[in-house]
C-alpha positions in Angstrom: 21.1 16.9 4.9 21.1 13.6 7.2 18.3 15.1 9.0 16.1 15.3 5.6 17.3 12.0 4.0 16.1 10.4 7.4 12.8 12.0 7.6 12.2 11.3 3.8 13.1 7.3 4.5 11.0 7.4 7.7 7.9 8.5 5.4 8.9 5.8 3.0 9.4 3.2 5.7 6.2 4.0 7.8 3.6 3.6 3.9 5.2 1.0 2.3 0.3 -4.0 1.1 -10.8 -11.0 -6.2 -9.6 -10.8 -10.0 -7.2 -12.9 -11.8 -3.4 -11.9 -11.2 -2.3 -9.7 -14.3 -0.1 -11.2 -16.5 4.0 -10.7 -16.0 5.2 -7.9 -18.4 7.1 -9.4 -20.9 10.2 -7.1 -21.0 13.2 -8.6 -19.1 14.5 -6.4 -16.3 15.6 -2.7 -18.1 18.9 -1.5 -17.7 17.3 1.4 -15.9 14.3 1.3 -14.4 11.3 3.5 -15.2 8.9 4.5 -12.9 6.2 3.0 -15.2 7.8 -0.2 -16.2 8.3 -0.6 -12.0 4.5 -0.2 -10.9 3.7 -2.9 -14.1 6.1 -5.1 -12.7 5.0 -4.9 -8.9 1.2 -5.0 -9.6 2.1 -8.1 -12.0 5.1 -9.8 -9.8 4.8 -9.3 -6.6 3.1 -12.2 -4.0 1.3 -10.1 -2.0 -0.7 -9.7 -4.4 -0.9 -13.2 -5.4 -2.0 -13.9 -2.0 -5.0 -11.5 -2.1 -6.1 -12.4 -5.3 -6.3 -16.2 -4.2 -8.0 -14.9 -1.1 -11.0 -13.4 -3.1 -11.2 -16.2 -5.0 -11.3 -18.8 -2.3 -14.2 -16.5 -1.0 -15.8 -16.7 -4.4 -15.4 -20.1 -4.4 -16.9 -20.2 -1.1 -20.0 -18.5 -2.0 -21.1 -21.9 -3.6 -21.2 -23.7 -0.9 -23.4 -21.7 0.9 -27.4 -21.4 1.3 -27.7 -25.1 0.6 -29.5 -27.9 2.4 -27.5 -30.1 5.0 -26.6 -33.6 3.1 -29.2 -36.2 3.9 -28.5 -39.2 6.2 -29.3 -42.5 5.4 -28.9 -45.6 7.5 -29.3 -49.7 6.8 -30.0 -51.7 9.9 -30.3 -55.4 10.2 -32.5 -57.1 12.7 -32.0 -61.1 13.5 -33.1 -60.8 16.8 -37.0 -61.0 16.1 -37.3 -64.4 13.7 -35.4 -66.4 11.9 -35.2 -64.4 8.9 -33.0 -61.3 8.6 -34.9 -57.7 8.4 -33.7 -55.0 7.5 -34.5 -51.3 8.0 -33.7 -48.1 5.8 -34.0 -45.0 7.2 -33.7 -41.5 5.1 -33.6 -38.2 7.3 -33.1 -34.9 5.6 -32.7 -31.6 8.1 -34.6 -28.9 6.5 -33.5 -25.4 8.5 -36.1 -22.2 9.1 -37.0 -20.3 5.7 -34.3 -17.4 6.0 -31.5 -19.6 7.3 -30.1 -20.5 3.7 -31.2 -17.5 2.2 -29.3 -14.7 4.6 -25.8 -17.4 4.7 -25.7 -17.1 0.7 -25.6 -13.1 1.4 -23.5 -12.9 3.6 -21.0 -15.2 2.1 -21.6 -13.0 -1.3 -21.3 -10.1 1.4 -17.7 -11.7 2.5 -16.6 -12.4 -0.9 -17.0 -8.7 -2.3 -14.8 -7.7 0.8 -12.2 -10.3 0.0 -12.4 -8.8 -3.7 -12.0 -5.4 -2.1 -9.0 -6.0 -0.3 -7.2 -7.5 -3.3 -7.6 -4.1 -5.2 -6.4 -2.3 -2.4 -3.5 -4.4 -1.9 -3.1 -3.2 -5.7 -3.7 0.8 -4.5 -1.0 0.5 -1.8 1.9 -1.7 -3.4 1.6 1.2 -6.4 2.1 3.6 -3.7 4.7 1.5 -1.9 6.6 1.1 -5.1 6.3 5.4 -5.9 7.8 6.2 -2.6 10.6 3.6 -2.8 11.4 5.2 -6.6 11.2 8.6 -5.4 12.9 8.2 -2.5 16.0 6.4 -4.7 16.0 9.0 -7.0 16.2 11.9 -4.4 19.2 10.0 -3.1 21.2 9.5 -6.8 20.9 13.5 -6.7 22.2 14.0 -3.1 24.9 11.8 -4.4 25.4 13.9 -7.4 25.3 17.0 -5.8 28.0 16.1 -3.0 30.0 14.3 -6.4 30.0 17.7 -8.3 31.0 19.9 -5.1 33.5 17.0 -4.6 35.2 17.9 -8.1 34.4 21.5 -7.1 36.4 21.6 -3.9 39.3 19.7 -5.2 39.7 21.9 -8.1 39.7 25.3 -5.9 42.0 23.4 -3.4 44.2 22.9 -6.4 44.1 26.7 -7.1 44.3 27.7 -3.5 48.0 25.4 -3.2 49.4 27.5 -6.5 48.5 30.8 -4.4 49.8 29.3 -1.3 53.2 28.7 -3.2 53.5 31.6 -4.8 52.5 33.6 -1.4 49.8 34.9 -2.4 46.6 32.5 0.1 47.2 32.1 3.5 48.6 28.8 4.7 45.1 27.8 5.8 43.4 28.0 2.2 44.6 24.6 1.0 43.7 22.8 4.4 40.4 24.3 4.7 39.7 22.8 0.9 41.1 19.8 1.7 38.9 19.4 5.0 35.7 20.2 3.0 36.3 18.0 0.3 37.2 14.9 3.1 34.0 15.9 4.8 32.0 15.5 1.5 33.5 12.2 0.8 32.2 11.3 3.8 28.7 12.1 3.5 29.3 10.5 0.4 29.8 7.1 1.4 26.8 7.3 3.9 24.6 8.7 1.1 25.3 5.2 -0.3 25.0 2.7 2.5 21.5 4.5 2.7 20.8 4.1 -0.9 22.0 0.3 -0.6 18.8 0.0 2.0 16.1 1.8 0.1 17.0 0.6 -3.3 16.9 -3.2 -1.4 13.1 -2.6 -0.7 12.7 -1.5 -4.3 14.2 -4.8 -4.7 12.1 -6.5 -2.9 9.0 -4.4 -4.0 9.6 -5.4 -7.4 10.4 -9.2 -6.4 13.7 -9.2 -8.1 16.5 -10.9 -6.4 18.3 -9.3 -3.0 21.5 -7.8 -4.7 20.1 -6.8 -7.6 21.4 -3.8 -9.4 18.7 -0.9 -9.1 19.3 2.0 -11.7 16.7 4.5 -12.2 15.7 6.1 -15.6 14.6 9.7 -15.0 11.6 10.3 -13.6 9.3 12.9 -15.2 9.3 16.5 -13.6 7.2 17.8 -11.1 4.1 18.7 -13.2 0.6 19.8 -11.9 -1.5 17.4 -10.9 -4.4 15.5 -13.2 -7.3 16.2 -10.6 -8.1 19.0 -7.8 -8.6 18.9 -4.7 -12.2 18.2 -4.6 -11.8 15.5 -8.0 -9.5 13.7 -5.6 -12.3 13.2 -2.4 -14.9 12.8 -5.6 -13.0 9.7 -6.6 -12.2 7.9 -3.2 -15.7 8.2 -2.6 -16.7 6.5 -5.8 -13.8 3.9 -5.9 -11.7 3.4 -2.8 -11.3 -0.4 -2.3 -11.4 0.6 1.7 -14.6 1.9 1.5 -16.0 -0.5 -0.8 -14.6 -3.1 1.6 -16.3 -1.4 4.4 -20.0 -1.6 2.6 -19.6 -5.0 1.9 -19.0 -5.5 5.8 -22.2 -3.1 6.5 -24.0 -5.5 3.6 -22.5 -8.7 5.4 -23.6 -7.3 9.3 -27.4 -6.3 7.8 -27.5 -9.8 6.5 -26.6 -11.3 10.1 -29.4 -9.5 11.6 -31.4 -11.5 9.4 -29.8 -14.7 10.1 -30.0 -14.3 13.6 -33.9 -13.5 13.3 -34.6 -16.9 11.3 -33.4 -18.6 14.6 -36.7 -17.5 16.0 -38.2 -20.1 13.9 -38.3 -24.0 14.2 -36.0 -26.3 12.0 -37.8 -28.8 10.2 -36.1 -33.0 10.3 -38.3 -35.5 7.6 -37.5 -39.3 8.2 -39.0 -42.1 5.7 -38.0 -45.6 6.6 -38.6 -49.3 4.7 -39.2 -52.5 6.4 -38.5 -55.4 4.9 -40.3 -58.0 6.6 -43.2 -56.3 6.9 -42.6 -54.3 3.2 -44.0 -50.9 6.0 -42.9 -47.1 4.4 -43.5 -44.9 7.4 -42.7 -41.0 7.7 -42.4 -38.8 10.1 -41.6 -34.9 10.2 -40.0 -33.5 13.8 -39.5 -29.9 14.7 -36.8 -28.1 17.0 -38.4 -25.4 19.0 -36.3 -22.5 20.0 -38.2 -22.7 23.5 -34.9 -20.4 25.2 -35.4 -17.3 23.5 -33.0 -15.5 25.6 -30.4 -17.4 22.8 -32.2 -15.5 20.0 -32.8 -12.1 21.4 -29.0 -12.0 22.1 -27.7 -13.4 18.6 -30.5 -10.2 17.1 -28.6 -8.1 19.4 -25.0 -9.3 18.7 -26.1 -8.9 14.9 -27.6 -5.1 14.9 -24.4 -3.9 16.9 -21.7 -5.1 14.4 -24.6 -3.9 12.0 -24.1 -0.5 13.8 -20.3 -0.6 14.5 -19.6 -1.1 10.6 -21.7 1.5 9.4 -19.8 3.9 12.4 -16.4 2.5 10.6 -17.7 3.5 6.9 -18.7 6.6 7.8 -15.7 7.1 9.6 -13.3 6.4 6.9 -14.9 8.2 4.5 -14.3 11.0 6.9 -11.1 10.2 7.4 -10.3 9.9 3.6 -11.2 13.2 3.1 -10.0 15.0 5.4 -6.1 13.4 4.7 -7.2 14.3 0.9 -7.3 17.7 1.6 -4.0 17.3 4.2 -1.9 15.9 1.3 -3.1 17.6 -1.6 -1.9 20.8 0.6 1.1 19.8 1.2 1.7 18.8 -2.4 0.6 22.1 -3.6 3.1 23.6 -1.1 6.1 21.0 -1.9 5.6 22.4 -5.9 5.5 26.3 -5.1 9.3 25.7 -3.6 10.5 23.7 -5.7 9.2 25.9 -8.4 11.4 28.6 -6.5 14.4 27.0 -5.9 15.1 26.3 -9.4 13.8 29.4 -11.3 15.2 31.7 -9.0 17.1 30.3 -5.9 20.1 28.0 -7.2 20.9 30.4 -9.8 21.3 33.2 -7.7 23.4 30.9 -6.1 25.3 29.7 -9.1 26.4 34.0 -9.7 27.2 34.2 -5.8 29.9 31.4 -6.8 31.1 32.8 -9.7 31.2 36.3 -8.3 32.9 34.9 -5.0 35.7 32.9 -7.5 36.0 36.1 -9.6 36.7 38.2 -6.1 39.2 35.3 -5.0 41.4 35.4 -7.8 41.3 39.1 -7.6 42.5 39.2 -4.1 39.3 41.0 -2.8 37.7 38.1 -0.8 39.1 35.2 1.5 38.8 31.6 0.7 36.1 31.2 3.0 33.7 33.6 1.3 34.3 31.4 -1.5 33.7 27.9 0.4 30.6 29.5 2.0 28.7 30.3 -1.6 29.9 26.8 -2.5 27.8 25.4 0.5 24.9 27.3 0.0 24.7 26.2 -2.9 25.0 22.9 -2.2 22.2 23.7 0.7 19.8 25.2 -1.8 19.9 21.8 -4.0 19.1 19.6 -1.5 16.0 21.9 -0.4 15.2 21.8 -4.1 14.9 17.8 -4.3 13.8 18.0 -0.9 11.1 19.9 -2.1 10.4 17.7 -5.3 10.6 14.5 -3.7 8.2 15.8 -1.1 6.0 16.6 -4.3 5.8 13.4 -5.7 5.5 11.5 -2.2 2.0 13.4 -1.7 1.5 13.0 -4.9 1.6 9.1 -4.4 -0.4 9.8 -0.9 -3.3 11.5 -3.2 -3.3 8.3 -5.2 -3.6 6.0 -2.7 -5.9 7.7 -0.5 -8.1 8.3 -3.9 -7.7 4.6 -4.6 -6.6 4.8 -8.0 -4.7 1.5 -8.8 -3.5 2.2 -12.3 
């Protein structure tokens, strides 16, 4: 059992990270929390996701100030030095850069800020998962703890029943001992069933941004039915909608437009100057150019440009790869995780539940030892734990699935 609840929390540990922020939901915190009302809450709550939506709109913002012209200079100057009357000079100089220059900053900016808006969903996609595993991960804890509780009351009446055979000689002296040992060595698991659930249920906590301390209580979860989409539905989706891979082609749209940034710098930048005499009452003009005479310059920012061009569409392609390919991992082990729980409860714990009886039938009649009996009680016990095991495994893919498909809602 330790060795499952810690493999279960190291899954948990190792997964659990634009538009407007959604409003708060308006229901104060439930006397037991739903799996629903604790997404809602998260996705509404929670400053990570705050954070990411000021992001993306910082980057919106940002947009605007993009593909403009430099702010023209002006400049007064006041001559004495020439006659006795003051003359002044005002100068106006405007930079004008290479046709392109504007044109490809705006796009990438726009390129930037889709990204920014893509990371703000996904921040959505993986605090809904965080917040699944957490729940799950509670729950399969509560029934550990009431599965030791039960055998608890189990144990302590059979160790009551084994002490009146003991007195009236008909148990061995060890009967009551060997009771009393099991039911000490379920309290004890007890008690580190919930120092571990005190952790967890704190990130659910904190998931949830509720205060540390907070009473966590968890309404039942629904049962382990078959999933909305198949296998193939799930890649079709992430393909469509994963905020990864839409990040990843706006970084492919941003790196095209830098090739075409870095190619205006071939051309000359344009500086216009009109200036006003006063003494003389002279407007005069002039236009200047900056040649890029050191091409070398250019030909490596066009280089620069085409490889990160190159490298992000490697990294798109790569993910979408990759997405599939843990699609299919997940939905696998999902598929798997069902099948056993499926056969643990229809057929496994109560097979289990008649060895008990059967055993307690055969004790009282003197036909078995009070180990046989303590033995069925275990299994049992063994075969319940595989059975949330099982389901928790379930719905942790299943929450895998859903972030890996993208789905944020």
């Amino acid at each position: 059992m330790r060795h499952a609840t810690c493999i279960l929390l190291t899954l948990f540990l190792s997964l659990g990270s634009s538009l407007p922020t959604r409003a708060a939901p308006s229901s104060p915190h439930p006397t037991a929390i739903s799996l629903f009302w604790a997404i809602e809450r998260a996705l509404a709550q929670h400053p990570r996701i705050r954070a990411k939506a000021e992001a993306a709109d910082a980057a919106t913002h940002h947009v605007r100030t993009t593909g403009l012209l430099p702010d023209p200079m002006a400049m007064v100057t006041l001559d004495r030095s020439q006659s006795p009357s003051d003359e002044w000079m005002v100068r106006l100089t405007q930079s004008i850069p290479f046709p392109g220059k504007l044109i490809f900053e705006r796009k990438m900016a726009h390129q930037a800020a889709n990204r920014a808006k893509a990371r703000h969903l996904e921040s959505l996609v993986d605090l809904r998962a965080a917040v699944q595993e957490a729940f799950f991960t509670v729950h399969f804890i509560d029934q550990q703890l009431a599965i030791e509780q039960e055998n608890q009351r189990l144990f302590d009446h059979f160790s009551a029943t084994a002490e009146v055979r003991y007195a009236t000689g008909d148990a061995l002296f060890g009967d009551p001992l060997k009771a009393r040992v099991e039911a000490e060595a379920m309290a004890a698991r007890v008690a580190e069933l919930r120092l571990t659930r005190e952790a967890v249920a704190e990130e659910l906590a904190y998931l949830l941004d509720l205060p540390s301390g907070t009473p966590i209580r968890l309404a039942a979860p629904r049962g382990p039915v078959a999933p909305a989409m198949t296998q193939d539905d799930y890649v079709a989706y992430a393909r469509a909608n994963h905020p990864r891979l839409r990040a990843a082609a706006a970084a492919v749209g941003e790196a095209e437009a830098g090739i075409g940034y870095a190619k205006a710098h071939f051309g000359p930048d344009i500086t216009t100057e009109a200036s006003y005499h006063t003494m003389t009452e002279a407007v005069s003009g002039s236009v200047g150019l900056s040649f890029p005479l050191y091409f070398g310059r250019q030909r490596g920012m066009v280089a620069e440009a085409r490889a990160k061009w190159r490298s992000e569409q490697a990294l798109e392609d790569d993910l979408e790869q990759q997405l599939s390919a843990h699609i299919r991992q997940f939905y696998r082990k999902m598929t798997a995780a069902r099948r056993v729980a499926t056969e643990y409860q229809q057929s496994i714990i109560p097979r289990a539940d008649a060895t008990i009886r059967a055993a307690e039938t055969a004790y009282q009649a003197k036909k078995v030892e009070f180990l046989t009996l303590v033995d069925a009680i275990r299994e049992k016990r063994d075969f319940q734990i595989r059975y949330w095991e099982a389901r928790t495994e379930y719905e942790l893919m299943r929450a895998r699935l859903e972030q890996l498909a993208g789905i944020a809602q």
